[in-house]
C-alpha positions as CSV (number, residue, x, y, z in Angstrom):
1,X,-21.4,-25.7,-19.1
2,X,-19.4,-25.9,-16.0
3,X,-20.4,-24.9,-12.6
4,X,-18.7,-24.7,-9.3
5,X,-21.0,-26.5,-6.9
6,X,-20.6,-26.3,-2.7
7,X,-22.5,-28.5,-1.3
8,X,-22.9,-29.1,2.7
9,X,-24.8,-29.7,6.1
10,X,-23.9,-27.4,8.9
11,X,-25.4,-27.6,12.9
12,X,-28.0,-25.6,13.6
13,X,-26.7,-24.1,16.5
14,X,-24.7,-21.9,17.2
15,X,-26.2,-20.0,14.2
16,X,-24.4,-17.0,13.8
17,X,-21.9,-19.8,12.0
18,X,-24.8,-21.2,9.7
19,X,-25.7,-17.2,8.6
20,X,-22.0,-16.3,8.0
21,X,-21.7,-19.0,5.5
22,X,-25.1,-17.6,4.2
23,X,-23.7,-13.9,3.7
24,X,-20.7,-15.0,2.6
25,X,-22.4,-17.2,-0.3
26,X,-24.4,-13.8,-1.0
27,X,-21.6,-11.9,-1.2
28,X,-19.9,-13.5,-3.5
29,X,-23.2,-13.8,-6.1
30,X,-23.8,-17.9,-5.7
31,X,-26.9,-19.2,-6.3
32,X,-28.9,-21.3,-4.2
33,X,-30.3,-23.9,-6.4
34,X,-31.4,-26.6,-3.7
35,X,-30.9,-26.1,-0.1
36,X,-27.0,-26.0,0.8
37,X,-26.2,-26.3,-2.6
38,X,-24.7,-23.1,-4.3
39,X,-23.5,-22.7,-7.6
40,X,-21.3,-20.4,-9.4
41,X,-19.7,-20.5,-12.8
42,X,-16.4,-22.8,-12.7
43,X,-13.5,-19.9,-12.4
44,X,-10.4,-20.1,-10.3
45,X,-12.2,-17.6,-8.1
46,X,-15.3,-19.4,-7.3
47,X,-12.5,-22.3,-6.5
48,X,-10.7,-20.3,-4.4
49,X,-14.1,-19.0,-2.4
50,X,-15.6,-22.2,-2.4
51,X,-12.5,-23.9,-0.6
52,X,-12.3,-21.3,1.7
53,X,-16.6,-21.7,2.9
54,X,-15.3,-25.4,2.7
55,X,-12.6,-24.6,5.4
56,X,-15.0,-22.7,7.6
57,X,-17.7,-25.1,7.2
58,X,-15.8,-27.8,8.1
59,X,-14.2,-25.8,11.4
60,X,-18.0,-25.1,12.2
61,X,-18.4,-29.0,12.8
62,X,-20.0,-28.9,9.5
63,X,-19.9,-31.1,6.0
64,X,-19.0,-29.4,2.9
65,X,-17.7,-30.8,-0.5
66,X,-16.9,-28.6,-3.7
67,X,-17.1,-29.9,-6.9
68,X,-17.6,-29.1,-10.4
69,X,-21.1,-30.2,-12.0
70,X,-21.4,-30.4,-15.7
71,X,-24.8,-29.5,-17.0
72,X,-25.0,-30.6,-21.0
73,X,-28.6,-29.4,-21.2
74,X,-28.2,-26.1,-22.7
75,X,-32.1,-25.1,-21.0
76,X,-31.3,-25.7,-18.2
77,X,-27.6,-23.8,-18.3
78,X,-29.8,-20.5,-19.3
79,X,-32.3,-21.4,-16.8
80,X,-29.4,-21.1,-14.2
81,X,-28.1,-18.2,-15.7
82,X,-31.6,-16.0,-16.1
83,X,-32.0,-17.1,-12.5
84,X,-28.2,-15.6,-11.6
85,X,-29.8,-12.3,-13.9
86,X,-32.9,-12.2,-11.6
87,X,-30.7,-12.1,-8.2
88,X,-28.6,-9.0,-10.3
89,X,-31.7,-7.2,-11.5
90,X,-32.5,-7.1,-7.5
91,X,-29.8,-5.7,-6.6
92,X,-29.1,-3.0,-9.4
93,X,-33.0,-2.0,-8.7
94,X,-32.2,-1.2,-5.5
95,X,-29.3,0.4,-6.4
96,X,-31.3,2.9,-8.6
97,X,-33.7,3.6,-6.0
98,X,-30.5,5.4,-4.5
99,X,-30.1,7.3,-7.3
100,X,-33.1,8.6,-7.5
101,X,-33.1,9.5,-3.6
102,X,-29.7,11.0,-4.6
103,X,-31.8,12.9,-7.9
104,X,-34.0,13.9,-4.7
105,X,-31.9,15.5,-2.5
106,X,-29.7,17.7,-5.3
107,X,-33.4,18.7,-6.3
108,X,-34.5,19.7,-2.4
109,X,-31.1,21.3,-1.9
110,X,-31.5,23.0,-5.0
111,X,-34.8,24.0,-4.5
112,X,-33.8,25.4,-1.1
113,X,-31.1,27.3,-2.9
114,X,-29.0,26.0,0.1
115,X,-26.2,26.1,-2.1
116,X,-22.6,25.2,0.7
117,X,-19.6,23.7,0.5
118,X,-21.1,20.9,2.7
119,X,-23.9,19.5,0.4
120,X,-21.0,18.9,-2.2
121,X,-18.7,17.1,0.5
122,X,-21.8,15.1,1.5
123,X,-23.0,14.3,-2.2
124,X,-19.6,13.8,-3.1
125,X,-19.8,11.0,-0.3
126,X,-23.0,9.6,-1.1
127,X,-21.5,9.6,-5.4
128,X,-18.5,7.4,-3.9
129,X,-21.1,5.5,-2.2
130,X,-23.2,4.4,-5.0
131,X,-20.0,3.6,-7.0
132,X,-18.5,1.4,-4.2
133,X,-21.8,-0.2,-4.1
134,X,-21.9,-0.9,-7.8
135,X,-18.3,-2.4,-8.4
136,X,-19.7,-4.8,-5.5
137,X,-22.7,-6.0,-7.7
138,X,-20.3,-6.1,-10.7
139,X,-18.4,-8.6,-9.4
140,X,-20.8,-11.2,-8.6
141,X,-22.6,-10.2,-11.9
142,X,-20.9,-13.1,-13.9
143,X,-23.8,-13.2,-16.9
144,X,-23.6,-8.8,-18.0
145,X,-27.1,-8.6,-16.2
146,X,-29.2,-5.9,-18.6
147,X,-29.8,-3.7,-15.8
148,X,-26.3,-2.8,-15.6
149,X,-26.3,-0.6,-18.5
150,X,-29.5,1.7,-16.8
151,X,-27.6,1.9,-13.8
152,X,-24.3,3.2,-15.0
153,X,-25.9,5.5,-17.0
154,X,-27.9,6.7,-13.9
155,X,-24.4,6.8,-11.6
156,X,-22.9,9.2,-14.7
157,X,-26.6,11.4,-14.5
158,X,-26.0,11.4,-11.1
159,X,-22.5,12.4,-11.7
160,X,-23.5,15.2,-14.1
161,X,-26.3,16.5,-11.3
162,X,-23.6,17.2,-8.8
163,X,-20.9,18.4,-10.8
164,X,-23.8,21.1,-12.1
165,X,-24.9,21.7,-8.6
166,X,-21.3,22.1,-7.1
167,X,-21.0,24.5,-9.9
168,X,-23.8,26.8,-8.7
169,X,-22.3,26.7,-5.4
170,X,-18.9,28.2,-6.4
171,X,-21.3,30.6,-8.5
172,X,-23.0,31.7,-5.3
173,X,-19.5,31.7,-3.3
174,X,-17.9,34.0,-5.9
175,X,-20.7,36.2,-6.2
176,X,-21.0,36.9,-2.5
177,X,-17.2,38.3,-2.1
């Protein structure tokens, strides 16, 4: 298999410009596989990001190369790509802690019979929220991580809770005039 591989050396000071390249490598789902080298799976994209750390690397008074690596070991390629699964099943766990705080709060709310137009503006928020926050981890989640299936059934649940719970609430509203 085919990697994209960044490899480079930048100062240690200032470091604000060593932790950009960091978050930016995050961001985009690369792998740290040996310090300052990232991988990602060859695509134009992972090109195109690669050249661009390369650019800011280099304007930081840093060293950078990209390059593709060829890996014929098949072990090792799902080694690589179980390790990409592992940084994905991190961040779809978290992801379904928030939808269980979301579960929470329509059940507190609901509990509290506090049944206004404002909870469903600020669930409605918090729904957009945990799908803006998805579509992020789907696209750095090159290898169809396992978790993803739980979690979009959890953002449809979720989904489901508020449209039941925005439901009572014009209930109440009509029933009070």
């Amino acid at each position: 298999m085919n990697w994209r591989t960044l490899i480079y050396q930048i100062p240690r000071e200032p470091q604000k410009n060593r932790m950009a390249v960091w978050r930016k490598l995050k961001s985009i789902g690369a792998l740290n596989v040996f310090q300052s080298i990232w991988i990602l799976p060859d695509t134009e994209e992972a090109e195109e990001e690669f050249n661009k750390l390369e650019e800011q690397i280099n304007n930081s008074g840093g060293q950078s190369i990209s390059c593709i690596t060829l890996i014929e070991d098949e072990n090792k390629n799902k080694k690589l790509i179980e390790q990409f699964n592992k940084e994905r099943e991190l961040d779809y766990k978290e992801l379904i802690e928030k939808c269980d705080d979301f579960v929470a709060e329509i059940d507190k709310e609901t509990k509290r019979e506090n049944y206004t137009f404002a909870e469903i503006e600020e669930n409605e928020h918090e729904i957009k929220k945990l799908s803006v926050w998805l579509k992020k981890i789907e696209k750095k989640d090159y290898f169809e991580c396992e978790l993803k299936l739980e979690i979009l059934r959890r953002i449809d649940e979720c989904s489901e809770l508020l449209n039941q719970f925005s439901n009572k609430v014009f209930e109440v509203d009509d029933s009070s005039k």
